[in-house]
MIKELO-427333 format. One record per residue: x, y, z of N, C-alpha, C, CB in turn. Coordinates in steps of 0.2 Angstrom, whole numbers, plus 5000, padded with zeros to 4 digits. Glycine has a CB too. Example, Ala and Ser with C-alpha at 12.3 -4.5 7.8 and 13.67 -1.06 7.14 Angstrom:
! residues 2
506649725039506249785039506649845039505749785045/506449895035506849955036506450005039507049975029/
This chain:
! residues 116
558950585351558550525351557950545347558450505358/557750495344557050495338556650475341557150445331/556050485345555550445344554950445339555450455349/554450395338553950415333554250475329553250425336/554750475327554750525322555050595324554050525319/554950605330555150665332555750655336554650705336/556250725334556850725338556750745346557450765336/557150715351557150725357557850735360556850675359/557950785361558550815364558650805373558450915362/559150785378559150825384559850815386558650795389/560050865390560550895394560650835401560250995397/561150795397561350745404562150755405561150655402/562450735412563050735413563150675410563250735420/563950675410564350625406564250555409565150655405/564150555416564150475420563250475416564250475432/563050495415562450485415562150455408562250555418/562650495402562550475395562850425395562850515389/563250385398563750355398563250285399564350375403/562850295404562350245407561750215402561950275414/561550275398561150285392561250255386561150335390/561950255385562250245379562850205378562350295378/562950145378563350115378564150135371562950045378/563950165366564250215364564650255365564150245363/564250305370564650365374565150315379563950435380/564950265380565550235386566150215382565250165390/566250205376566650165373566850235369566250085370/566450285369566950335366567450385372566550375360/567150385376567350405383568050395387566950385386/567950315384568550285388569450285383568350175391/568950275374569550285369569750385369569050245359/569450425371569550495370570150515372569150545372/570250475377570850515381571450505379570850495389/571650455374572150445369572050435362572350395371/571650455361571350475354571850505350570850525353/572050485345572550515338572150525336573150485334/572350565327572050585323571950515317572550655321/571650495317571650445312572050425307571150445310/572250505304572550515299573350525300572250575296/573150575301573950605305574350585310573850675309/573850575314574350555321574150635325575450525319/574050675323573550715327573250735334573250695325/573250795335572850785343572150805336573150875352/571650755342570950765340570350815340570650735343/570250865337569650915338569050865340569550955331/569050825334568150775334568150695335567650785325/567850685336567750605337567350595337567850565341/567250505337566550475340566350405335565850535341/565750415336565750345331565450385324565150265335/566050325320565650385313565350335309566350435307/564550375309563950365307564050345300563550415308/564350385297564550335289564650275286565150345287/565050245292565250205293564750125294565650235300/564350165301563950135304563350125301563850155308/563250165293562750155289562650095285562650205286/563450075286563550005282563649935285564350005278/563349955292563349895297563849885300563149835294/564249915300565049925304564949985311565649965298/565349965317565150015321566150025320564749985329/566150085323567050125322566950175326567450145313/567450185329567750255333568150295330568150235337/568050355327568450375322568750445326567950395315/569150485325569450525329569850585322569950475334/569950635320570050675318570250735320569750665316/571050765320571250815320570850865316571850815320/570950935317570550985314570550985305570851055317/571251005304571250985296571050945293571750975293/571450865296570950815292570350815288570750775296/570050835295569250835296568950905291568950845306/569150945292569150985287569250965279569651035289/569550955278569850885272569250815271570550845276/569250785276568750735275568050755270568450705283/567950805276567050835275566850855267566850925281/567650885265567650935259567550885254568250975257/567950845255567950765250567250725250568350705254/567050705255566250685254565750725252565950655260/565750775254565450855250565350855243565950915251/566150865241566150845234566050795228566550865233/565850745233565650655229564950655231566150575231/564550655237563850635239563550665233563550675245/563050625230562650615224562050675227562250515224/561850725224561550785226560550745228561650865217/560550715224559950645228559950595225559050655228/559950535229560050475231559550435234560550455233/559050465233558350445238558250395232557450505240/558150405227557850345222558250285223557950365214/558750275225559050205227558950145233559750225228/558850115230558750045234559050055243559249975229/559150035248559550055253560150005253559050045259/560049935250560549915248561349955244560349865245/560749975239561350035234561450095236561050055227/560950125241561550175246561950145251561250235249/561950095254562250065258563050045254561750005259/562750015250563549985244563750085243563149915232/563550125240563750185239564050225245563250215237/563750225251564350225256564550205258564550265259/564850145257565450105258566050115251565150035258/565850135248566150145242566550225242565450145236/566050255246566350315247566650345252566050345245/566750295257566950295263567950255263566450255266/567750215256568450185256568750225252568550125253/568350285247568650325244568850385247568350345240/568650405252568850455254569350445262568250495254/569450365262569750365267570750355264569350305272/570750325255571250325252571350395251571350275247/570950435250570850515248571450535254569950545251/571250515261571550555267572050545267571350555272/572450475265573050445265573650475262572850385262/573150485257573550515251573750595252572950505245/573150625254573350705256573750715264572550755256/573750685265574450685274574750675270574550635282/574750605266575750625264575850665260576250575263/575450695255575650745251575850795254575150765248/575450825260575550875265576050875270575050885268/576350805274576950805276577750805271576950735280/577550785265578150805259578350905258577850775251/577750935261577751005260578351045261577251035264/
């Protein structure tokens, strides 16, 4: 959590994030049957992905280990090294742009990688 600027961290139980965070509830109840987004996958990571949610969209995203290994490398290698000079609209429109790119990215490499 952010307040005035400063991060604020604390160690709560799960009923308790849950009460906090209307998020954690809604990713809590989707975990327990979670696929790989890509794959079909058992999940290493989830949750709501902030990428996503930068473009005014809220999503539950869920990733097996490779994928996600895969995803990260991909946006890694296209994120603009600084993009502060842009409007927020035009990093907004930029990841969304690159969100759809790397989500045909993933599409594309599972089934490259199930043809193996």
């Amino acid at each position: 959590m952010i307040v005035a600027g400063v991060s604020l961290s604390r160690d709560v139980c799960m009923e308790c994030r849950e009460v906090i965070s209307p998020e954690a509830r809604e990713s809590s109840t989707a975990q327990p049957n979670a696929r790989c987004e890509y794959c079909g996958g058992e999940p290493c990571a989830g949750g709501t992905d902030f990428l996503v949610m930068v473009t005014g969209v809220r999503k539950l995203r869920f990733m097996c280990m490779p994928c996600s290994v895969e995803h990260n490398r991909y946006l890694q290698q296209r994120l603009p090294q600084d993009a502060s000079g842009l409007s927020q609209p035009e990093q907004a429109t930029l990841l969304r742009r690159l969100n759809d790119e790397a989500d045909a990215h993933m599409k594309q490499w599972v089934s490259e990688r199930g043809s193996r």
